[in-house]
C-alpha positions in Angstrom: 124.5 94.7 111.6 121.9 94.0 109.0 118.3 95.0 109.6 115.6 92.8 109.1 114.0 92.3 105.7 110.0 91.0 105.4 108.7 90.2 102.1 105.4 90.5 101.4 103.5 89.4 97.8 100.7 90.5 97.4 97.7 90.5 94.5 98.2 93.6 92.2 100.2 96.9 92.8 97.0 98.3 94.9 97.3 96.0 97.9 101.2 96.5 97.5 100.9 100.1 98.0 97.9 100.1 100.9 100.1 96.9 102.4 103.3 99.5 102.2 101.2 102.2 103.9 99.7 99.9 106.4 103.3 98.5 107.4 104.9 101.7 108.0 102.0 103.2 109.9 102.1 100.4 112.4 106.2 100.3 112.8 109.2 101.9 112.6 110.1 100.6 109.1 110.9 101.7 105.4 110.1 100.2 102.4 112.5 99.1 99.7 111.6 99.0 95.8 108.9 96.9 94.9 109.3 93.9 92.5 106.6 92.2 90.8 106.2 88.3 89.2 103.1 88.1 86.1 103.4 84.3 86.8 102.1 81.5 84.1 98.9 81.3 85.7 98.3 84.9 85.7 94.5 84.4 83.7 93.7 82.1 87.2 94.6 84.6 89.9 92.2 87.0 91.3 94.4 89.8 89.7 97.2 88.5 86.9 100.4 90.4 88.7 101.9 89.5 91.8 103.9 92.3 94.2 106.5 91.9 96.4 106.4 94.5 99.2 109.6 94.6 101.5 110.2 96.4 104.6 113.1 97.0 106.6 113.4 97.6 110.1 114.2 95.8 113.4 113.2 91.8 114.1 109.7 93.2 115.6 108.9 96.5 113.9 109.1 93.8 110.3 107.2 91.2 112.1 104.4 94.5 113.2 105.0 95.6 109.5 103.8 91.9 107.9 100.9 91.4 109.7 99.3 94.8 109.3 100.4 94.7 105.9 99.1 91.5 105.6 95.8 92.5 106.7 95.5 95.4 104.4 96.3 93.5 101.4 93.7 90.5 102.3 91.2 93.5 102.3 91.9 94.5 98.6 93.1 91.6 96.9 95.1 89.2 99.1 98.3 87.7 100.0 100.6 85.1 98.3 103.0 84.3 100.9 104.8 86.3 103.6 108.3 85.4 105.4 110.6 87.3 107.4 114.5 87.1 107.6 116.1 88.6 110.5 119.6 88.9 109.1 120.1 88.5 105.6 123.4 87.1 104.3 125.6 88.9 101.6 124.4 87.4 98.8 120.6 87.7 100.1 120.8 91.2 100.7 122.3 91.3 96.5 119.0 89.3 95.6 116.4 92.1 97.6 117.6 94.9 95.1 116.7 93.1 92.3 113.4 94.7 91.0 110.9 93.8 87.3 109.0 97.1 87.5 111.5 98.6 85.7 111.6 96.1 83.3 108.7 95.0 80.5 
């Protein structure tokens, strides 16, 4: 069975890393490859890149995961939106691998 995937975007790739820290320190998770979105608004955010941070993990450890993440990343920057998805289908789990940090 599939584990559980929470996605986490945060503002810039410093809350992304202390909300990956914070995440796995309060839960039995691992992170997955970031991805990141410079949306068309970028000059109107408090920082111009958005990154998602995902973690895997059981239903709770994820839900754990988000909200200390969460909390890490609000004291940096900030969050964008948060969700959780307790088993992804097929062609979700094709989706989460997709990743623009290695791209310009």
């Amino acid at each position: 069975m599939a584990q559980a995937v929470g996605i986490l975007e945060v503002f810039g790739l410093v809350a992304a890393f202390a909300a990956g820290d914070a995440g796995c320190k309060a839960a039995n998770v691992t992170l997955e490859t970031f991805d990141k979105n410079k949306p068309a608004n970028a000059d109107a955010l408090p920082v111009p890149l958005i990154v998602m941070v995902k973690y895997r993990g059981s239903v709770e450890d994820v839900r754990a995961a988000l909200e200390a993440g969460a909390e890490a990343a609000n004291k940096i920057s900030g969050v964008v939106a948060m969700h959780e998805i307790a088993r992804p289908e097929t062609d979700t789990e094709k989706m989460l691998k997709l990743t623009g940090l290695d791209k310009n």
